[in-house]
N, C-alpha and C positions, 0 to 999 in steps of 0.2 A: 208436232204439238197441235191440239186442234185450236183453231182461230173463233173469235167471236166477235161479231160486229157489235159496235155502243154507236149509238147517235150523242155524241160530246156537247156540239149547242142544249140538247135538253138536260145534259146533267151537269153543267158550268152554269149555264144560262145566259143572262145578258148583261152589257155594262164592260164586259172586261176585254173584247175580241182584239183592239191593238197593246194591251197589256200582255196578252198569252203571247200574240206574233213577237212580241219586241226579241231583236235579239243585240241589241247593246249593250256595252261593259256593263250600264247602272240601269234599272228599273228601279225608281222612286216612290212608291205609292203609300200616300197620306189619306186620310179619309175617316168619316165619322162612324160612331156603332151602327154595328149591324148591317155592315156594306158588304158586310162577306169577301174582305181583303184574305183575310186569311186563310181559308176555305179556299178561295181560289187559288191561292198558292199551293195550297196544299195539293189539289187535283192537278196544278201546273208537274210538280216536283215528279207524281207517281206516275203519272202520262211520258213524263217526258225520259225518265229513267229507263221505261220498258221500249222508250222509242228510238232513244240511242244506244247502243249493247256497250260502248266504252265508258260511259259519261258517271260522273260519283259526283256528291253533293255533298256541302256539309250544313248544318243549320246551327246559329248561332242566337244566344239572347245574349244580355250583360250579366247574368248568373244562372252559370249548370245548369241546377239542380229545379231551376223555374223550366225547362225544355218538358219534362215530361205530363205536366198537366195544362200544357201548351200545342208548341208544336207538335209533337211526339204524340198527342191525340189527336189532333188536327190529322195528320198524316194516317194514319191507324184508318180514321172515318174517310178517310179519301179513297184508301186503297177498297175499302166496305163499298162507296160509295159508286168505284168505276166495277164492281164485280169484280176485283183479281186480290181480293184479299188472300185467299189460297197460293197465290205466287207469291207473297211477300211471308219474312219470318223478323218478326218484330221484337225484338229483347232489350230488356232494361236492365243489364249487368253486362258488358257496357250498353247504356243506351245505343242503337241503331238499329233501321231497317237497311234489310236485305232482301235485295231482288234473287229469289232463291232459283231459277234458269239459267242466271250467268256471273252470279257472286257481286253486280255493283251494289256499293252502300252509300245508304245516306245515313253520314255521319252525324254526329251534337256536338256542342263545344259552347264554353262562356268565357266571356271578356275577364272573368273571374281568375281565369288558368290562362297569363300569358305564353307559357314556353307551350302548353298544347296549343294552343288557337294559331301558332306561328306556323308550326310545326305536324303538317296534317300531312299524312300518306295514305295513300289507299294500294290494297294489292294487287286489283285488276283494272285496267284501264287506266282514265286521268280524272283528276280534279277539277271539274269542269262550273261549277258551280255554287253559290253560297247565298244564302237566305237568313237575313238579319231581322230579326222580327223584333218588335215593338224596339223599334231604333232610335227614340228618344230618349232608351237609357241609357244609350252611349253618348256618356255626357263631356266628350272630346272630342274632335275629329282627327283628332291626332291618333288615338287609338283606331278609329274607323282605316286610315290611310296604315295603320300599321299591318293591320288586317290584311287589308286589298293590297296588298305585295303578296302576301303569301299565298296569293292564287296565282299560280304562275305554271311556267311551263311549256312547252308545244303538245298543241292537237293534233288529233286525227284530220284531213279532209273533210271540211262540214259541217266541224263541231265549233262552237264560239264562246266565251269565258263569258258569265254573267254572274254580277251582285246584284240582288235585289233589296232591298231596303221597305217594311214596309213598320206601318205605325200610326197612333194617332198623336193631332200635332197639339198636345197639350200646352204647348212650350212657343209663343212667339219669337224668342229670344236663342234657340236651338239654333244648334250648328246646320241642319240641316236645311233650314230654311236660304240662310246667304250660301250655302253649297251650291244649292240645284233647282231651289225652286227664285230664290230674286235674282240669281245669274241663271244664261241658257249657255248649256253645259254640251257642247256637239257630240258627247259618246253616253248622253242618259237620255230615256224615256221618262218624265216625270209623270204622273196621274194623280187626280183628285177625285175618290169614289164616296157615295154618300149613300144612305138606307134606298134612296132612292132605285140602286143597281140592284136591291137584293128584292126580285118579285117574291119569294116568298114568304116575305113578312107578314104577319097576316093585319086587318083593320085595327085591331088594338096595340099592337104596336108599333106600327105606325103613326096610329093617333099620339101616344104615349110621347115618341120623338117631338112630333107636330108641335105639339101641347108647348112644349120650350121657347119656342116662338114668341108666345106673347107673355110667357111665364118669367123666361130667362133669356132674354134676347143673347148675352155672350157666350153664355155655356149651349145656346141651339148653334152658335156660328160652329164651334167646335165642334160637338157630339152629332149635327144635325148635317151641316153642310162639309164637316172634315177642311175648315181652315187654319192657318193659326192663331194662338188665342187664349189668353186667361179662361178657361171656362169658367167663370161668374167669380163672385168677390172675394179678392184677397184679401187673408187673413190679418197678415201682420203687417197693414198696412204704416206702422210707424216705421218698418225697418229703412234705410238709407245708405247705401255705400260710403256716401264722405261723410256720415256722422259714428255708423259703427264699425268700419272696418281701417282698421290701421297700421302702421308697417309695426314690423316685429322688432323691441326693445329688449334689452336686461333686465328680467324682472327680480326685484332687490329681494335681499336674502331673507328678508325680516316677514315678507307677504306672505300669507297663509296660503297655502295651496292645496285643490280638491282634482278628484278625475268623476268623470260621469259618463256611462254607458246607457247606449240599449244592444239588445245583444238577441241576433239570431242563427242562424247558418248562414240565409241569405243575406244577413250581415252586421257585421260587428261595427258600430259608430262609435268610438271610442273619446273624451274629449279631458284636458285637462285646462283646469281655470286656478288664478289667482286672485287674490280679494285685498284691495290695497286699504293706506289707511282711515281713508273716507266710507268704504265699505264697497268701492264699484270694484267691479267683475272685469276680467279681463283672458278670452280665450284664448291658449295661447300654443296650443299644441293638439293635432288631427291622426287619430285610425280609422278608416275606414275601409273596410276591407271584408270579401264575400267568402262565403265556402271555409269557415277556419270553426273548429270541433270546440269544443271548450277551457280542454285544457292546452291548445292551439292559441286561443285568444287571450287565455291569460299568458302564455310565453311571449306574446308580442305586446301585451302592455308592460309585461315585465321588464322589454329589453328596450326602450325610449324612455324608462322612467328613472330618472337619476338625481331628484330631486323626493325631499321628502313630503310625503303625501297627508295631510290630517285625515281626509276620508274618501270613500270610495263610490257614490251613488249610484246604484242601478233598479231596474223595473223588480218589482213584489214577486210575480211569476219567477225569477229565477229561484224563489227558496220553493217551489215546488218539488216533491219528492215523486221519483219516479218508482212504480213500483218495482219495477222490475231488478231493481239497483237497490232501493234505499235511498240512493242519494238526487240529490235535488243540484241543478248547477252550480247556484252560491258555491255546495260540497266541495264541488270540483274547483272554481275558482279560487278557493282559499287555499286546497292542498298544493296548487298551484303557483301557490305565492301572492295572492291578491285579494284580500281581505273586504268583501262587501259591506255596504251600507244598504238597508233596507229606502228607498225612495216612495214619496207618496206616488198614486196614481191617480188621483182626479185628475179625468183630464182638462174638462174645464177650466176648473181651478189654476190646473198647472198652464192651461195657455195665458189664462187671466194674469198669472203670475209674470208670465215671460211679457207681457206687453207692458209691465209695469216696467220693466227692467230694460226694456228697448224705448219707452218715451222719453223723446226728444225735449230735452228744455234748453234757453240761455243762460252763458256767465259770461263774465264781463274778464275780459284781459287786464290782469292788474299794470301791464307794461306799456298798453298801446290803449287803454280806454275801448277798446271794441267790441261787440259783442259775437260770438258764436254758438251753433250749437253742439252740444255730447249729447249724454245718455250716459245711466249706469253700468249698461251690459257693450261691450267695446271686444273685435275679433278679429285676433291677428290676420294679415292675408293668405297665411299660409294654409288658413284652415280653409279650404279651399269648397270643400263639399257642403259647408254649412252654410256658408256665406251663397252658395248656389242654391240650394234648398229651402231656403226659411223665407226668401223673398215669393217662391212658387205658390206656397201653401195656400189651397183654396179654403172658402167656408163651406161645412155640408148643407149639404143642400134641405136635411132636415131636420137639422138643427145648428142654429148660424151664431150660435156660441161654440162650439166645438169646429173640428179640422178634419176637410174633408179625408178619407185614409186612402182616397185613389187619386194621381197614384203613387202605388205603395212607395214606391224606390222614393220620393221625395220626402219621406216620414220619417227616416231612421234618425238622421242628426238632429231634426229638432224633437222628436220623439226624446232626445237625450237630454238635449238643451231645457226641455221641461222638467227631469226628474231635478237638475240644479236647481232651477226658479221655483222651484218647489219648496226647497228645504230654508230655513234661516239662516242667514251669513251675515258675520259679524265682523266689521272692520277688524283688518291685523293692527296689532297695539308699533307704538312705535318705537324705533329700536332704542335701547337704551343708549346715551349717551357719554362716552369716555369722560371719566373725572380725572381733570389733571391740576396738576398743583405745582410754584415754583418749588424747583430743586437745587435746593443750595451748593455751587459748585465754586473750589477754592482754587487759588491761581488763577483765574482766569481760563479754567475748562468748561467746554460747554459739551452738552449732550442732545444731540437735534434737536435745538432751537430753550434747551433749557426745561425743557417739562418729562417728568414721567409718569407713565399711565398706567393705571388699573384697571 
C-alpha cells in the first residue's frame, strides 16, 4: 500500500499535544465554544484507528439518533481533513465508520438504548475505546459507571482502554464536576480548553466571544473560559427544593386529574398532575424517555396510567398533518388510545404563566401559629427529571422574557410544564358527604354503631 507522509502539528494545531499523548482510563475535557474539543477528538479517533490495526471504538451521546449531525460529521471531516477519506466507508444504516484495509469500526450508540450501549462487540480485534461527547447529558453517574464496565476485556501488547468525556460545562452542579475535576482522580487526564486553542478563529469571532466579557461576565466564564457555571440569568428564579418539591402521598380520589406532554423522538417528557380543592397543582407522576415512535409513546402512557384522566395537553404542532400519510401525530396518538388536548403555545406567556404558579408565598399553621412558605405548583420527588431541569433554565440572551432553547436536553420537561400553566384549572369540587340518619333498631340490635348510609 503506498504510504504518505502528513505533518499532524499543522493539521491538529496547538492547545491539545498532552491531551492527544494521554493514554489514561479517563480523558476529561471541559472547555468553551469554539475550542475545537471536538474536532480534535475527531482527528484523535481516525489517526489513532489506522495506527493500531486491532483497536475499535465506540462513540456515544445520551440519544442515538443526535450522533449523526454530531459526531458522525465530526468524524466524516476528520477523515477529509487527514487525506484518508478514501480508506474510510461511512454508512448510516447502521450508523458507523469503517476502516476499510482491516475491517476496525468505529461504532455509535445512546444512553437512550441500555441493553446496546452494554452490550457492544466488534468482529475484528478489541474494544478499545469510547468517546462520550457532550457528557453533560448524562445526567447520572451512575449510568456513566454503568457504561465504563462495559469496556472491558484484555489487550493486545501496547494497547491501553480509554474513556474520553468531553463537553461544555453548562452545569455547575453536574456530576462530573465532584468526579474529576474538585477530586484528583490518579487514572484521569482532566483539561480545560478555551477559543483561545483554536488559531483558526478568525478576529471577528473571536471578538464576538471577547465581547461577553464586559457584556455577560457569567455566561463569558462558561462559553469564553470553559468553566463551570450558570451561563447568565436564571429563569425561574422562584423555583426551591424545600418549597416545591415533596415526598409522594395518596392523592384522593375526588382530585381532578390531567397528563401533559411535549413529545419528540429525541424525547417524550411525559407528566401527570392533580388539581386539589384549593386549585394548587400537584405533579405527581414522570416519562421521560428518548427514541420511542409515536404510537410507542402512546403504549407507555397507556401502561402507567390507571387513573382516570379529565384531559390530555400537548404542543399545537402535533395536529400537523404529514403529507405523506395524511395523518398528523395527534392521529396516531388517539388510534393509540390517548386522546389529546390541543395546548396554547405562547411561549412567553406560558413561562409567565408557570412563574405565577411557582411564587412562593406565606400561611400560617393553624396548629403551631408559625409561618411557612408553599406555592401553587408542588412536585412529587419522583419526578426526577423535572425537578433537575427547571431550576437550569437560562434567559435568552435576546430576549429575557423567554427561555433560553440551548441546551436543548434541559427544555423538554418544562417545555411540558408550560403547555399545563397554560391552560385554566379549576379547583376539584369537594367530595360529597355520606348522609346518615338514626336507624331505628328493636331489641336492642345495633348495626355499626347505629346509622345507615346512602
Amino acid at each position: 500500500m503506498k504510504t504518505e507522509e502528513i505533518d499532524l502539528p499543522s493539521i491538529v494545531g496547538k492547545g491539545y499535544g498532552k491531551f492527544w499523548r494521554s493514554k489514561k482510563r479517563y480523558r476529561v475535557i471541559k472547555g468553551g465554544r469554539a475550542s475545537k474539543k471536538s474536532r480534535t477528538m475527531g482527528l484523535w479517533s481516525i489517526y489513532n484507528i489506522m495506527k493500531y490495526p486491532l483497536a475499535n471504538m465506540v462513540v456515544v451521546r445520551n440519544t442515538y439518533n443526535t450522533n449523526k449531525d454530531s459526531t458522525y460529521a465530526v468524524l466524516k471531516w476528520a477523515a477529509r481533513r487527514l487525506g484518508v477519506f478514501h480508506l474510510w466507508k461511512f454508512t448510516e444504516s447502521p450508523l458507523e465508520a469503517k476502516y476499510i484495509p482491516t475491517g476496525q469500526k468505529i461504532l455509535f450508540r445512546g444512553f437512550d438504548d441500555p441493553l446496546k450501549i452494554t452490550s457492544i462487540t466488534v468482529d475484528i480485534g478489541v474494544l478499545c475505546w469510547a468517546w462520550i461527547e457532550e457528557a453533560f447529558e448524562i445526567e447520572s453517574e451512575e449510568k456513566f459507571r454503568t457504561f465504563d464496565e462495559s469496556i472491558r476485556g484484555e489487550l493486545p501488547p501496547g494497547y491501553f482502554k480509554q474513556v474520553t468525556l468531553s463537553f461544555n460545562p453548562w452545569i455547575n452542579s453536574h456530576w462530573t464536576k465532584t468526579r474529576f475535576y474538585d477530586n484528583v482522580d490518579p487514572y484521569a487526564d482532566t483539561f480545560t480548553t478555551t477559543y483561545k486553542c483554536n488559531e483558526w478563529l478568525d478576529d471577528a469571532d473571536r471578538a464576538l466571544i471577547e465581547d461577553l466579557e464586559r457584556t455577560n461576565p457569567a455566561r463569558f466564564k462558561v462559553v469564553g473560559l470553559g468553566e463551570y457555571g450558570l451561563p447568565g440569568g436564571t429563569y425561574f428564579e422562584e423555583f426551591r427544593e424545600d418549597v416545591h418539591v415533596v415526598e409522594p402521598f395518596r392523592i384522593p380520589d375526588h382530585w381532578q386529574r390531567y397528563r401533559f406532554m411535549d413529545y419528540g423522538l429525541d424525547m417524550l417528557a411525559a407528566y401527570w398532575a392533580a388539581i386539589d380543592t384549593q386549585g394548587n397543582a400537584y405533579i405527581y407522576k414522570e416519562v421521560y424517555e428518548s427514541n420511542l415512535i409515536i404510537s410507542d409513546a402512546a403504549k407507555r402512557i397507556k401502561s402507567i396510567t390507571n387513573e382516570t384522566i379529565k384531559l390530555t395537553y400537548a404542543p399545537p404542532d402535533l395536529w400537523n398533518r404529514r403529507q405523506e400519510t395524511g395523518k398528523s401525530a395527534e392521529d396516531i396518538f388517539r388510534e393509540n388510545g390517548v386522546v389529546l388536548s390541543k395546548a396554547g403555545n405562547d411561549r412567553v406567556q406560558g413561562w409567565l404563566n408557570l412563574k405565577e404558579w411557582l411564587k412562593p408565598f406565606e400561611i400560617e399553621d393553624e396548629q403551631t401559629g408559625e409561618t411557612y412558605k408553599t406555592a401553587r405548583l408542588k412536585i412529587f420527588k419522583n419526578c426526577v427529571n423535572l425537578i433537575r431541569t427547571l431550576p437550569q433554565l437560562q434567559r435568552d440572551e435576546k430576549d429575557p422574557n423567554d427561555v433560553a432553547t440551548e441546551p436543548h436536553e434541559l427544555t423538554h420537561a418544562p417545555d411540558a410544564l408550560r403547555y399545563f400553566c397554560g391552560m385554566r384549572m379549576l379547583p376539584s369540587a369537594e367530595p360529597k358527604k355520606d348522609k346518615k340518619t338514626p336507624f331505628p333498631f328493636q331489641n336492642g340490635q345495633t348495626n355499626q354503631g347505629g346509622y345507615m348510609t346512602w
